[in-house]
N, C-alpha and C positions, 0 to 999 in steps of 0.2 A: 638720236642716231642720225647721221648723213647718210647725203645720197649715194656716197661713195662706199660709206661702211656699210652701208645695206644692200648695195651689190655685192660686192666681196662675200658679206655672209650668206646672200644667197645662192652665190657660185660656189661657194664652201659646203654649203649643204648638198647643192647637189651632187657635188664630187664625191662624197663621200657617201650619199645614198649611191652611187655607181661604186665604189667601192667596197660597199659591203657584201654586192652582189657578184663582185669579182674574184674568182678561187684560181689557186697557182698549184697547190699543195697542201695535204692535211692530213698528220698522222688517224688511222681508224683501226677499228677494231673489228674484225671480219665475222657478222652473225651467221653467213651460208655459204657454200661453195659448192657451186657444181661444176665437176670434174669431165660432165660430157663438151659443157660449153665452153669451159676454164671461164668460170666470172664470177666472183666474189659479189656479194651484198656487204656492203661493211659501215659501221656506224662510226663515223665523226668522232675523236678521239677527246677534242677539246671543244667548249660551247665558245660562241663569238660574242664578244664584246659589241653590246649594240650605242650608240650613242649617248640615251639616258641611263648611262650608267650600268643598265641591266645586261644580262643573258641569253643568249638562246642555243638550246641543240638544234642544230641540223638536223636534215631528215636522214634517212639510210638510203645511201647512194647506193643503187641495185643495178645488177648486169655489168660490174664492173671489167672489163678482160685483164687477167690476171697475167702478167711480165713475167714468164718467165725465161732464161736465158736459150740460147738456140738459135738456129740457122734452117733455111733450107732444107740443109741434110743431117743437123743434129738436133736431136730434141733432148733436154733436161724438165724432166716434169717428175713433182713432189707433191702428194697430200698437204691442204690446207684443210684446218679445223675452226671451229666455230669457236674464239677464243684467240685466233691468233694476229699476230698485230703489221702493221705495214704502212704502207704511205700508200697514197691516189694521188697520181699528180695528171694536173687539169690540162687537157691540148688548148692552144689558145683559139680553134675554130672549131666549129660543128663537125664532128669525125663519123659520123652514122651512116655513112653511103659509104665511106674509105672500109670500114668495118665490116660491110656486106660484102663488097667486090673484092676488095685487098691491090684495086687499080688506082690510079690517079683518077680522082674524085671531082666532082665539082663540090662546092658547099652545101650542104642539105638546109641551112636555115643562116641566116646573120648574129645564131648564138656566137657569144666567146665566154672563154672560158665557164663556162657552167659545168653544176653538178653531174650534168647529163655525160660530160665529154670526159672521163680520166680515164685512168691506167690504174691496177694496182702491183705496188712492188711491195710483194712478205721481204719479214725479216727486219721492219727496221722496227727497233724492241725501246723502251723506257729503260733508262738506270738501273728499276730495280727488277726488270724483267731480260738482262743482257742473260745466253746463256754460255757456259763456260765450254772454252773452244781447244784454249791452248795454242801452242805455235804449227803452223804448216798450212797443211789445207785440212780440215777435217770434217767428214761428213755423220752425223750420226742418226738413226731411225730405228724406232724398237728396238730400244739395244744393242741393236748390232751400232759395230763404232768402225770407222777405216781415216785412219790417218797418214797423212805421204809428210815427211819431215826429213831433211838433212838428206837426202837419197835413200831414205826406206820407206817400204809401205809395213805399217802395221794396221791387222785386222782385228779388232776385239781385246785392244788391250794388248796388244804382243801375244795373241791366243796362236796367232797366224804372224809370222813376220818374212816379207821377200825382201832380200837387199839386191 
């Protein structure tokens, strides 16, 4: 080997040691939730491919703050259960101080993207875990069902229907 291809391979490896350490997004699987602090615990969905060919699980990303939709002056907030699935998607700087204050922050540390920094958003499901929706908008919870389609709301099936 030259001295040329022996740089190259060792700027290759380190790129890639810095890659492996780098997270964007990861579908998981939510083992806790607690509903006073809204933040998921959730386990890594998929193991990463490590260089030699092998495997690994990730650890369980905990204290995750859980996305839910909302403003200011609306809140939309849903039971999450231990078993249900979503995404984490990773900030690209240290968000730990922005998360205390809810002000513009300085950086708590020169992390990026780490386990440390996501979000989680329920709801995004595998193939064989999509659940059946229908057309409109529909919400369902312990049985109770409320769907708005076409300019109707039905409640329950057509139990309840307003046009």
């Amino acid at each position: 080997m030259n001295v040329k291809s022996e740089y190259y391979q060792s700027v290759n490896n380190i790129v890639d040691s810095r890659m492996e350490r780098l997270h964007t997004a990861l579908p998981v699987i939510v083992e806790k939730y607690d509903s006073d602090k809204r933040t998921v615990n959730a386990v890594p969905a998929i193991k990463v491919k490590m260089g030699n060919n092998t495997y690994k699980q990730l650890p369980v990303i905990t204290g995750v703050p859980v996305a839910f939709g909302g403003t200011s002056k609306l809140v939309i907030h849903y039971p999450i259960e231990k078993g249900d699935t979503g995404a984490v998607i990773f900030f690209e700087r240290d968000v730990s101080e922005w998360l205390i204050s809810g002000d513009i922050s300085k950086v708590g540390s020169v992390r990026m993207h780490s386990l440390s920094d996501g979000f989680f958003i329920p709801g995004i499901y595998s193939e064989k875990n999509i659940p059946k929706s229908g057309d409109g908008l529909y919400i369902e919870y312990e049985g109770a069902k409320i769907k708005i389609s076409g300019g109707e709301v039905d409640i329950n099936d057509g139990a309840l229907n307003v046009s």
